[in-house]
NURO-651873 format. One line per 2 residues: for each residue x, y, z of C-alpha. Coordinates in pm, 1 decimal. Example, Ala and Ser with C-alpha at 12.3 -4.5 7.8 and 13.67 -1.06 7.14 Angstrom:
BEGIN
1230.0/-450.0/780.0 ~ 1367.0/-106.0/714.0
This chain:
BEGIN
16651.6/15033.2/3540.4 ~ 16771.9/14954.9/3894.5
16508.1/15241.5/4030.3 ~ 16262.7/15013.6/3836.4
16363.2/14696.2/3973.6 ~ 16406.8/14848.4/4374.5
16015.3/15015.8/4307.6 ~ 15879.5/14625.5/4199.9
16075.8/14475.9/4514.4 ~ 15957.8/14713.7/4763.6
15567.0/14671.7/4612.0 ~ 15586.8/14310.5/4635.8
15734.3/14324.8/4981.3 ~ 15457.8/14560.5/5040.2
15200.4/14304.5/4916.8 ~ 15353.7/14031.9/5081.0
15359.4/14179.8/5424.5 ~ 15019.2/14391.6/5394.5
14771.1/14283.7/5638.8 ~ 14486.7/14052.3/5634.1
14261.5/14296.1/5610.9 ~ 14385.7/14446.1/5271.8
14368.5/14118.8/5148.2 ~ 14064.7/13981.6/4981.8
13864.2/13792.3/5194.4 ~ 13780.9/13449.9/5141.0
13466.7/13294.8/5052.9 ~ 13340.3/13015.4/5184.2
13194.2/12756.6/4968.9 ~ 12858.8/12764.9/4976.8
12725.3/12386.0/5192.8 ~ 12413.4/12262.0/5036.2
12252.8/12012.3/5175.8 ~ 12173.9/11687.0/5044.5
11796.5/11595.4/4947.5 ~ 11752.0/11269.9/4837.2
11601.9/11314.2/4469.2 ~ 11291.0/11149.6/4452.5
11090.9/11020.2/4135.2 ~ 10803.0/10792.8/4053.2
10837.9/10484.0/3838.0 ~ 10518.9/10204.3/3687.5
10648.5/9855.7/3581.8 ~ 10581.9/9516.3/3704.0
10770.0/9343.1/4009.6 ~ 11003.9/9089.3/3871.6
11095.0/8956.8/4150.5 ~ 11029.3/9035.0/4567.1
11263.9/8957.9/4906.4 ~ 11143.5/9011.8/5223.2
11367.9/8732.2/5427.7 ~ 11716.5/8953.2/5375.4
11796.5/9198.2/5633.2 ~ 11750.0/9462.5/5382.2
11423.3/9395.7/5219.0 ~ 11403.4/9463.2/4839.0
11185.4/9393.5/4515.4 ~ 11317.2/9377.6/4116.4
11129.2/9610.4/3895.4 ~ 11080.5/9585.9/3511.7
11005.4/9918.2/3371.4 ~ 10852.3/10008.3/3023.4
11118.1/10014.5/2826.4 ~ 11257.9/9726.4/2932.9
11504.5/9782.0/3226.8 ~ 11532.6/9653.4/3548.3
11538.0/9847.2/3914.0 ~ 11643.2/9725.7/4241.7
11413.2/9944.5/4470.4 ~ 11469.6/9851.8/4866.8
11173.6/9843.2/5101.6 ~ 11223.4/10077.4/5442.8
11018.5/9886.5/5671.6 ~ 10956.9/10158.3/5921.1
10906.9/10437.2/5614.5 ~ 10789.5/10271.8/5297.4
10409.7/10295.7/5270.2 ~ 10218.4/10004.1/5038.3
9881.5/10082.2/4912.0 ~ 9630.2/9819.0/4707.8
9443.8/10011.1/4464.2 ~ 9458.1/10306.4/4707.6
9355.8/10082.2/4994.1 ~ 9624.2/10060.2/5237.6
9806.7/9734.8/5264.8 ~ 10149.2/9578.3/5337.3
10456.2/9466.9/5232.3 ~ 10343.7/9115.4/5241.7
10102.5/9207.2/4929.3 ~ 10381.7/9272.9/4720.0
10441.7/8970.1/4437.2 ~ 10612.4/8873.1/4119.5
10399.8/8995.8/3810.9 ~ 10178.2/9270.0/3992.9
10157.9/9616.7/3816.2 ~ 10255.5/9923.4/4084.7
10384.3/10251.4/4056.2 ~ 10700.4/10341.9/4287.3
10752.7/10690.1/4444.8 ~ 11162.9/10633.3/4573.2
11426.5/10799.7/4695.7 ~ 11768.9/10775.2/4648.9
11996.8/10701.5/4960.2 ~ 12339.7/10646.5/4957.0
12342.0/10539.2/4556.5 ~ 12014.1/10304.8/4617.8
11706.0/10319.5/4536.6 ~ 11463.5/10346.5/4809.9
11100.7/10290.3/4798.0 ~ 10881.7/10594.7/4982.4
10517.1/10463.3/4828.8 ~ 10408.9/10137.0/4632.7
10053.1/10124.3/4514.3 ~ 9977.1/9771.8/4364.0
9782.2/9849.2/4032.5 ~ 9695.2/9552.1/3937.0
């Protein structure tokens, strides 16, 4: 029994003191990179703020919800029909589909084209 016990106390020192090289290696974890998801949403504008220093519009969708999309000034591309146009186009009650993205949590319009 004391063989036994001397054998399992000179493997584990064994283990313990094998070098790094025996040991397995370890793996990274993989990084991924973050892409903003993007999706497209139709509703009608609710309501539309372009005074606050981060420019936004309220959306009613179909079914009933409501969407905070912001407006990038420098990236966010308005359309009229297909015809381009501006921010300043945007108003309550108009019909437009929304391609966003989401950055940092919010909801971030890429394209509005005003339907109707």
């Amino acid at each position: 029994m004391n063989k036994l016990a001397i054998l399992a106390l000179f493997i584990a020192i064994g283990v313990l003191s094998a070098p790094a090289s025996y040991a397995e290696e370890a793996v990274a974890p993989a990084v991924v990179e973050a892409t903003p998801s993007t999706d497209a949403v139709e509703g009608a504008i609710k309501s539309v703020d372009l005074e606050s220093e981060t420019p936004s519009f309220m959306l009613t969708l179909a079914d009933g919800t409501e969407a905070a999309v912001q407006i990038d000034e420098a990236e966010t591309q308005v359309t009229n029909a297909g015809a381009p146009s501006d921010v300043m186009a945007l108003a309550a009650g108009q019909k437009v589909s929304v391609r966003k993205a989401d950055r940092d949590g919010k909801a971030v319009a890429k394209t509005i084209d005003i339907l109707a």
